[in-house]
C-alpha positions in Angstrom: 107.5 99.9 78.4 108.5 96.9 80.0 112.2 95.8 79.9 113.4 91.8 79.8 116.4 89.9 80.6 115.6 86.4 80.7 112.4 87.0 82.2 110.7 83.5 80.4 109.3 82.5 83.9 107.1 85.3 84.7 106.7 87.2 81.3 103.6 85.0 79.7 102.2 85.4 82.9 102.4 89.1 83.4 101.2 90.0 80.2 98.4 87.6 80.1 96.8 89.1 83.5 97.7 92.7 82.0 95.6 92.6 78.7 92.8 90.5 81.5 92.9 93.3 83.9 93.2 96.9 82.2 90.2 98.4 82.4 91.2 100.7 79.2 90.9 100.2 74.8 93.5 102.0 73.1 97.1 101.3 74.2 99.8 99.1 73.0 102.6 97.0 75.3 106.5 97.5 73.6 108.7 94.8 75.7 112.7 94.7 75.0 114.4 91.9 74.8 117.8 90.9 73.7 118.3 88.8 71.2 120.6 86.5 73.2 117.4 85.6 75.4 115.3 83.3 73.2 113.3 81.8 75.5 112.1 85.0 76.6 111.2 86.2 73.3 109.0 83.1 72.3 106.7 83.6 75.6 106.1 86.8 73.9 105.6 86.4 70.5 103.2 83.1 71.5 100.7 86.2 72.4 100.6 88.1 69.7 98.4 86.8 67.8 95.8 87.2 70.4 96.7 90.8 71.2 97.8 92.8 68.3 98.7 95.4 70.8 101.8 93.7 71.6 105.1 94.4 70.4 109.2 93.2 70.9 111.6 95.3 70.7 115.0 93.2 70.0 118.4 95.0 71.3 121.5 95.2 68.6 123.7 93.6 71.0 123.4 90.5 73.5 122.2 91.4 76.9 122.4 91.8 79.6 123.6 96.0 79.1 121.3 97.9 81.3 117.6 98.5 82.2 118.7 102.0 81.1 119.4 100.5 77.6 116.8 98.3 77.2 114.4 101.0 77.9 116.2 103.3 75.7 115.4 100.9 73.0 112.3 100.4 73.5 111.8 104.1 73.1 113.5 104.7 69.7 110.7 101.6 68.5 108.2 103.3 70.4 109.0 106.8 67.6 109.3 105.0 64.7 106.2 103.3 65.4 104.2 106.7 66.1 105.7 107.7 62.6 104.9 105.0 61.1 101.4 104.8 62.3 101.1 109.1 62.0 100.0 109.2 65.6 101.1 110.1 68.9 100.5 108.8 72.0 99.9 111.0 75.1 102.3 109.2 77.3 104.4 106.4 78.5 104.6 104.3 81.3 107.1 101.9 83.0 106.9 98.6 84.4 108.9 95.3 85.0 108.2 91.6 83.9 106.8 90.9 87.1 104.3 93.1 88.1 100.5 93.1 88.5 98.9 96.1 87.0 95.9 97.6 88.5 92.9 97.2 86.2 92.4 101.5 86.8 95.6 102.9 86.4 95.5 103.3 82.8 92.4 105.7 83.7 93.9 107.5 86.3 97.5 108.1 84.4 95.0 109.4 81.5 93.0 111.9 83.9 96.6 113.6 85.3 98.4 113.9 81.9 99.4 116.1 80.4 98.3 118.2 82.9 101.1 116.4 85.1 104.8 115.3 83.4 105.5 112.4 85.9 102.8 110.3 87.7 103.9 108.0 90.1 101.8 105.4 92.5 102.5 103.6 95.1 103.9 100.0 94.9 103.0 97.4 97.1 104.6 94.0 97.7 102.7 91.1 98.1 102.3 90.0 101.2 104.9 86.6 102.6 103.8 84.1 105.0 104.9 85.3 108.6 108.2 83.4 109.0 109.3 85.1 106.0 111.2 87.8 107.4 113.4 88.2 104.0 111.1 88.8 102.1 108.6 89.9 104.5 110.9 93.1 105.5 109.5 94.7 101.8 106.4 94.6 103.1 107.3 97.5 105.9 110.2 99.1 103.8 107.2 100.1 101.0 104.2 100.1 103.2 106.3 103.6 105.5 108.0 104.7 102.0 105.0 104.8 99.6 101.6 106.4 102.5 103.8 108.4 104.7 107.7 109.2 102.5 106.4 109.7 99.0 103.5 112.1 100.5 105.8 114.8 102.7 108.5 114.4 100.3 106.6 115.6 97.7 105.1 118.5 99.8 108.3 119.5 100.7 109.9 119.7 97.7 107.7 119.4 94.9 110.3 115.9 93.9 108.7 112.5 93.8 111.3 109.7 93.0 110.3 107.2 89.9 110.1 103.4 91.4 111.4 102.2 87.9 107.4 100.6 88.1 103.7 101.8 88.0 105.4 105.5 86.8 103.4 107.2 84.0 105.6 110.1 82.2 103.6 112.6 79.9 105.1 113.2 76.2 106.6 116.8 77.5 108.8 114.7 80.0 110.2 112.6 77.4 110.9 115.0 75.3 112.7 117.2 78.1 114.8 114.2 79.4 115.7 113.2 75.5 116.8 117.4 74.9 114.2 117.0 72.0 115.0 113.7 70.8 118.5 114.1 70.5 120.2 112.0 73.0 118.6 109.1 74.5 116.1 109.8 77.3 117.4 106.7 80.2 121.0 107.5 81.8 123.0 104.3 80.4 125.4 105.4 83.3 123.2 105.1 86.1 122.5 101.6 87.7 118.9 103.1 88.8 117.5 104.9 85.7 114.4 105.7 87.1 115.5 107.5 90.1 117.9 109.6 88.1 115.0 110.5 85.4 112.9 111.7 87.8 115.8 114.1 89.6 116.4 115.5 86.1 112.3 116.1 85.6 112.6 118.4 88.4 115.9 120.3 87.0 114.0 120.8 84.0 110.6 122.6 86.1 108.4 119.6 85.5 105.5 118.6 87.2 105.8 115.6 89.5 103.1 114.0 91.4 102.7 111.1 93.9 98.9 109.4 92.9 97.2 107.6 95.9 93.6 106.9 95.0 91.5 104.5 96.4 88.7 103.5 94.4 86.9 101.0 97.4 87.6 100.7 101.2 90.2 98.0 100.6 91.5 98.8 97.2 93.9 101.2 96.0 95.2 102.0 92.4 98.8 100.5 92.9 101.7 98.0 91.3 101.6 94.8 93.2 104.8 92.6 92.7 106.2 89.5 94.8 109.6 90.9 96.4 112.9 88.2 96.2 112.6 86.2 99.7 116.0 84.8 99.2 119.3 86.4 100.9 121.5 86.5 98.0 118.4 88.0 95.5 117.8 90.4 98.2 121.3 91.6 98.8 121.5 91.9 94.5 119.0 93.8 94.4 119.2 96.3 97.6 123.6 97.1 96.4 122.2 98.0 93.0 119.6 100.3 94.0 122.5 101.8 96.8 124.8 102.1 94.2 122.7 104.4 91.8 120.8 106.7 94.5 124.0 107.0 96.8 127.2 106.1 94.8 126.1 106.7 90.9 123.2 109.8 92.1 126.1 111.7 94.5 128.5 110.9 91.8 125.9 112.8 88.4 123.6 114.9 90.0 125.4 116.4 93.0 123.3 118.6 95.5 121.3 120.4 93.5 118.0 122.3 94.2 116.5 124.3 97.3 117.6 123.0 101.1 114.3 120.7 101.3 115.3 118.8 98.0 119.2 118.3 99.3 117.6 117.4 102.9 115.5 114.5 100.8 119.2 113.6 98.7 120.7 113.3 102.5 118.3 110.9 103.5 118.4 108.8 99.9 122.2 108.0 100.5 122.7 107.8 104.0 122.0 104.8 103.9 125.7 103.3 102.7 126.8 104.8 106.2 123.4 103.9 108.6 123.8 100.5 107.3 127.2 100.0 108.8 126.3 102.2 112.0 123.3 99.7 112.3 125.7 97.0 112.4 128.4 98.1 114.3 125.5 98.9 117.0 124.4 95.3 116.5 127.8 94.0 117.8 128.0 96.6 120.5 124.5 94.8 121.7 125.9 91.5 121.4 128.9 93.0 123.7 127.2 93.8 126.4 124.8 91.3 127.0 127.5 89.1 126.7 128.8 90.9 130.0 125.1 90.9 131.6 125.5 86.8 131.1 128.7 86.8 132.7 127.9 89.1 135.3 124.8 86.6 135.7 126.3 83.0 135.7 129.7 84.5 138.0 128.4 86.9 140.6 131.3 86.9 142.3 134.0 87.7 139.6 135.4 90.1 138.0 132.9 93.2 137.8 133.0 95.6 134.6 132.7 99.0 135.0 129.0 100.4 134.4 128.2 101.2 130.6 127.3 104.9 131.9 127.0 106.8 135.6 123.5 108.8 136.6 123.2 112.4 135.4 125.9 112.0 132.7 125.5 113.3 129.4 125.2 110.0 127.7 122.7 108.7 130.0 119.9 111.5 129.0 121.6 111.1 124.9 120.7 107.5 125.2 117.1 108.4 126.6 116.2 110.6 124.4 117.8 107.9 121.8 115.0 105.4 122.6 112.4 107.8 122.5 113.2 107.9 118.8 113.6 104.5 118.3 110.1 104.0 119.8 108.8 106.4 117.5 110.2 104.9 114.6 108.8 101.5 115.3 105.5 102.7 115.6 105.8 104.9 112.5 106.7 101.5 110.6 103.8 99.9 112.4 101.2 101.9 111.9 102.0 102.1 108.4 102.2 98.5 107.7 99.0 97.7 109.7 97.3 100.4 106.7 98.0 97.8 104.3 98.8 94.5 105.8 96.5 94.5 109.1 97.5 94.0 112.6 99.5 90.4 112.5 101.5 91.8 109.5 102.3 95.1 111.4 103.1 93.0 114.8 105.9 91.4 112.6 107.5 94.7 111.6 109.6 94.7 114.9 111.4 92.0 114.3 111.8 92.1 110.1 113.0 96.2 111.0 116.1 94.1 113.1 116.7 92.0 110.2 116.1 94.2 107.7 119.2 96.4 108.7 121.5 93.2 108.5 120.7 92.8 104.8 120.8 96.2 104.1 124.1 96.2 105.5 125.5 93.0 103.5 124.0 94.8 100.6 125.7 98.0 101.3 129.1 95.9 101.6 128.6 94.7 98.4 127.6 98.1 96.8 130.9 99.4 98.0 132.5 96.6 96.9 131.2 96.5 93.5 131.7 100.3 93.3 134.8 100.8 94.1 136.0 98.1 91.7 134.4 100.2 88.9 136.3 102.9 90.1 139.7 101.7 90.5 139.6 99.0 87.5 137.0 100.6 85.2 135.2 97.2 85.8 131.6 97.6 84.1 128.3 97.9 86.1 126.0 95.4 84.6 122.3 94.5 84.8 122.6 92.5 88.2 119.3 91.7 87.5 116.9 89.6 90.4 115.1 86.7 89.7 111.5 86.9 89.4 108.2 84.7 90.3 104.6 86.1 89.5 101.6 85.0 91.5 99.8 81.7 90.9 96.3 81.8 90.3 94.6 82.0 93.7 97.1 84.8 94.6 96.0 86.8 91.9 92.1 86.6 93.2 92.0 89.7 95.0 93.3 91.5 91.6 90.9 90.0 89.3 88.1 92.2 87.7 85.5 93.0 89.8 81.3 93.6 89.2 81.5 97.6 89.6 84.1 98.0 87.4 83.0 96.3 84.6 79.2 97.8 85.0 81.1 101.5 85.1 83.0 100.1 82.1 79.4 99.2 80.5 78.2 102.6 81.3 75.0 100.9 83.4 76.5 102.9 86.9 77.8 105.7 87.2 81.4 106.2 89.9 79.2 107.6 92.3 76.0 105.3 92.6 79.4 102.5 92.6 81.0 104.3 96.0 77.2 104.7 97.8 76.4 101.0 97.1 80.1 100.2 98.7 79.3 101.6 101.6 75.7 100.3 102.2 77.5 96.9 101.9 80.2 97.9 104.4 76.9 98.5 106.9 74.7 95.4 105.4 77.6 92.6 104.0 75.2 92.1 101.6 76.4 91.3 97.6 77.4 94.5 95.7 75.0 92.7 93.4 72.1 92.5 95.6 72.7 95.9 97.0 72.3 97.8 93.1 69.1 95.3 92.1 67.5 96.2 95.4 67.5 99.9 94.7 67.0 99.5 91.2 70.6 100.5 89.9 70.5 97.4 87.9 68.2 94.3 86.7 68.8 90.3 87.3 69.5 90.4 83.9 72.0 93.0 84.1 73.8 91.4 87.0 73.6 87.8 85.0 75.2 89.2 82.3 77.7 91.2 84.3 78.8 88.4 86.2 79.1 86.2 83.1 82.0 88.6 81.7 83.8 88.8 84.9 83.8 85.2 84.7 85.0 84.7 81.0 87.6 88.2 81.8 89.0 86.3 84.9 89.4 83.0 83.5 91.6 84.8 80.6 94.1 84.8 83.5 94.5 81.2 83.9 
């Protein structure tokens, strides 16, 4: 289910290198579109003759609405195509225009439903050059939310929120969150559909789980997506995901559930507040080593008082202050360096400083935009982001690689695939070489093999 709003730039694109990459036969792609966006739609039809597995589904009115609506949509098409068809399929999952879809995750969504209602995993933005800090700050935001967040949330309180992307919901879900068909299943009401779905998942007793699998030593089964880099894209984006967790998610679902889950609600909208704390701390900063300077360049003037006096209070609240601070950077270090290595996780210091002044321009803005709604009933709208997808070279480290497709061929089997990865972690041999020399496969095998990579990966282009 992937929802568009003049998404002509990146949709061709997307869909081409998802049809290249799935590693799975029998499922079909719905996209909405509205029928105001024709360029949109012609990208998408342009592929259908190729992949009869593809299908529009056009909106009744001009867009933009809602991602809630388009989805919405998209759903009703999705029934009337399993009753037209007189089949059903076993679940549904969500995605945007301009992600890349891991060639696995069809498998794994298929191995955990129905057994599980909601599967989410984690999302990863591709990585910016170094001086990027806008769009660099993702990187660390994700990196801490989706290995470390997502994991104890979930232990805690049994909740995992839905990214809007790389979520997989089982037919019980959708059934729940429609009450049996009857209304539609994505809150029109709510700027950030996805979180509020998953909140009412767990009112309803459903099973939610957060997927991390890694299938090599430097892959994981994950949505990878380029991030906006921009400021203006980046404050869009960040005020309308604040307005449907804190303003639109305090607003419809309260603080329901145990302690744990209204401790994990606390920490979803505090950040309209921590933004402008962070920023009023900023200034505070900028205050006093103004002074220092002053202090510095005219020793013998005027003399402030000192910020604090030994033994205070104060002094040991501001201690104990850093000590968290401190923590907190490394947290956010460690956790990029997972993902991104060491010069990536270096960088996190200064993106975390900058990060917090555009999440506080984008927390103006959300209560800006909010309370305009409120006072003058002024409508919420798809504020939607512009998009880029990756060029070719970018997508390299994505494309379909030798073990899959021989798992895919049936010639190895997931095991012998994980003992030859780690000889070659020891050796740095080929993968290739590695399964000829002890007789997992022939040259003619790995010919062959390397042939459909080849033709597979080229599909991309």
């Amino acid at each position: 289910m992937i929802p568009a709003w003049q998404e002509s730039a990146v949709i061709q694109a997307m869909l081409t290198n998802l049809f290249a990459s799935y590693n799975y036969k029998n499922y079909h792609v719905f996209v909405g579109c509205y029928p105001n966006d024709p360029d949109s739609i012609s990208k998408i039809d342009a592929l259908r003759p190729r992949h009869k597995n593809l299908h529009i589904s056009i909106l009744k009115s001009d867009g933009p609405t809602c991602k809630a609506d388009c989805r919405n949509q998209i759903y009703n098409d999705i029934r009337a195509f399993e009753n037209k068809q007189d089949f059903e399929f076993c679940g549904y999952i969500l995605h945007d225009a301009e992600d890349i879809v891991h060639p696995l995750e069809l498998k794994l969504y298929n191995h955990l439903i129905p057994r599980k209602d909601m599967v989410q995993i984690p999302v990863i933005p591709l990585e910016r050059p170094w001086y990027d800090l806008t769009g660099g700050h993702y990187q660390d935001e994700f990196a801490e939310n989706h290995i470390k967040e997502m994991v104890v949330r979930e232990s805690l309180t049994g909740h995992v929120p839905s990214a809007g992307v790389g979520t997989a919901l089982s037919r019980r879900a959708m059934k729940a969150v429609s009450k049996n068909h009857s209304v539609p299943p994505f809150d029109t009401g709510n700027l950030t559909e996805d979180y509020d779905l998953a909140l009412r998942l767990k009112q309803h007793g459903l099973k939610l789980i957060f997927a991390r699998f890694k299938t090599g030593p430097n892959d994981i089964i994950a949505t990878r997506e380029f991030f906006p880099n921009t400021l203006k894209a980046v404050v869009r984006q960040k005020s309308r995901w604040l307005m449907g967790i804190a303003f639109q998610g305090w607003r419809n679902q309260r603080w329901h559930g145990p302690l744990a889950l209204k401790y994990a609600l606390f920490r979803d909208r505090k950040g309209i507040i921590t933004a402008q704390l962070s920023a009023a701390a900023y200034f505070i900063l900028l205050n006093i080593l103004l002074v220092w300077l002053i202090e510095w360049l005219m020793p013998d003037g005027y003399r402030y008082p000192p910020l604090l006096r030994r033994g205070e209070p104060l002094e040991y609240l501001l201690w104990a202050n850093l000590l968290f601070l401190i923590n907190r950077a490394l947290h956010r270090f460690y956790f990029t360096y997972q993902i991104y290595g060491w010069r990536s996780a270096g960088l996190s210091f200064p993106r975390q400083l900058w990060g917090n002044i555009l999440n506080f321009l984008a927390s103006l803005r959300a209560i800006s935009l909010y309370s305009r709604h409120i006072l003058f009933e002024t409508p919420l709208l798809w504020d939607k982001t512009d998009h880029v997808f990756p060029e070719m070279d970018q997508l390299l480290p994505y494309q379909r690689k030798i073990g899959e497709i021989l798992i895919e061929s049936e010639i190895l089997s997931v095991s012998t695939l994980q003992n030859a990865l780690a000889d070659q972690i020891e050796t740095n041999e080929k993968l290739g070489q590695i399964l000829i020399k002890k007789g997992h496969i022939t040259d003619q095998q790995l010919s062959f093999t390397l042939k459909q990579q080849a033709a597979l990966n080229e599909s991309k282009a």
